[in-house]
C-alpha positions as CSV (number, residue, x, y, z in Angstrom):
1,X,91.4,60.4,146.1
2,X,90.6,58.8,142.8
3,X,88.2,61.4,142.0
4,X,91.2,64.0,142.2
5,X,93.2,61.6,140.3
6,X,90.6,61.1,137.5
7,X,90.2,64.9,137.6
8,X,94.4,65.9,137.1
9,X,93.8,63.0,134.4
10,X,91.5,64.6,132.4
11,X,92.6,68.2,132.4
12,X,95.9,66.6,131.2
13,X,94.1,64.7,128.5
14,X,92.4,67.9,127.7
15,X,95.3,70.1,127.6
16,X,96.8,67.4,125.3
17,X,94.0,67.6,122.9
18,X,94.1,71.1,122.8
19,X,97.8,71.6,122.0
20,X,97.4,69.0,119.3
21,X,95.0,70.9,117.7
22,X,96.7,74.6,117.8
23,X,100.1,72.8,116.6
24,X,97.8,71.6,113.3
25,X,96.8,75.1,113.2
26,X,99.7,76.5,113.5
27,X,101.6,77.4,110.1
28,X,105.7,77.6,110.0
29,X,106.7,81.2,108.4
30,X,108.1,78.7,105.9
31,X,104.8,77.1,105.0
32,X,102.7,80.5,104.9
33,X,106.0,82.3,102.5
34,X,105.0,79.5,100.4
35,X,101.5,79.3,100.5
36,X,101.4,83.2,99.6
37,X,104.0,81.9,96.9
38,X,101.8,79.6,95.4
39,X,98.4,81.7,95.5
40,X,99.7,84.8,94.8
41,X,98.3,85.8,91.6
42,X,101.2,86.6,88.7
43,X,101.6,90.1,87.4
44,X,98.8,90.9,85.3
45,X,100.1,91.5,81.7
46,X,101.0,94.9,80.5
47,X,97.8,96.7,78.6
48,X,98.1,96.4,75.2
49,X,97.4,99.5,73.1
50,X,95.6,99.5,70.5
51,X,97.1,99.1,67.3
52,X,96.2,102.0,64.7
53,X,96.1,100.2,61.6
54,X,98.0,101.7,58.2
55,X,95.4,103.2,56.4
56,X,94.7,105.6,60.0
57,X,98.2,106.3,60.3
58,X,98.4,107.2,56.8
59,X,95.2,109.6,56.9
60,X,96.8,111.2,60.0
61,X,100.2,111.6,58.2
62,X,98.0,113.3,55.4
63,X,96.6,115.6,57.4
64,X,99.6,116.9,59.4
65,X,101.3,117.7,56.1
66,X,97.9,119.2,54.3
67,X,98.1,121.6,57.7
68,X,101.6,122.2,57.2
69,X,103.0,121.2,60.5
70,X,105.1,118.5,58.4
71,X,106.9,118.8,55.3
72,X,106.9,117.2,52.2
73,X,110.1,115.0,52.8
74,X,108.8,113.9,56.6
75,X,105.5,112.8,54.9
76,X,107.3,110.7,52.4
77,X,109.8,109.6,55.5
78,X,107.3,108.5,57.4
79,X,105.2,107.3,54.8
80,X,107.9,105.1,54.0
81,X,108.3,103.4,57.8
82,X,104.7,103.0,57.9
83,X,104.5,101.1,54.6
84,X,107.4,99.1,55.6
């Protein structure tokens, strides 16, 4: 008799221990939204293109009008916004 006592005793205890454990396992939908909140990583930053500096812009424009796919007045238009 207190052998089947001591036995229903410690599955209880067991079945206690065990439920403890899974509820500290256990994550709310709350807690995980905000863990994937906090650790997801930001939006990596747009690429930045390169920036073609005056002087290559300006050899570029020189050859577009030398080949005569521009004209005189766009090379001095667009000379102008690149020296501005």
């Amino acid at each position: 008799m207190i052998f089947a006592i001591l036995l229903i005793f410690l599955i209880i205890l067991v079945c206690v221990v065990i439920s403890s454990i899974n509820r500290k396992n256990k994550l709310t939908d709350l807690q995980i939204e905000q863990a994937q909140r906090t650790s997801a990583p930001a939006d990596p930053p747009p690429p930045v293109a390169p920036q073609e500096d005056k002087y290559d812009r300006l050899i570029k424009l020189k050859k577009l009008l030398d080949e005569g796919l521009i004209t005189q007045d766009e090379f001095e238009r667009e000379r102008g916004k690149i020296l501005d």
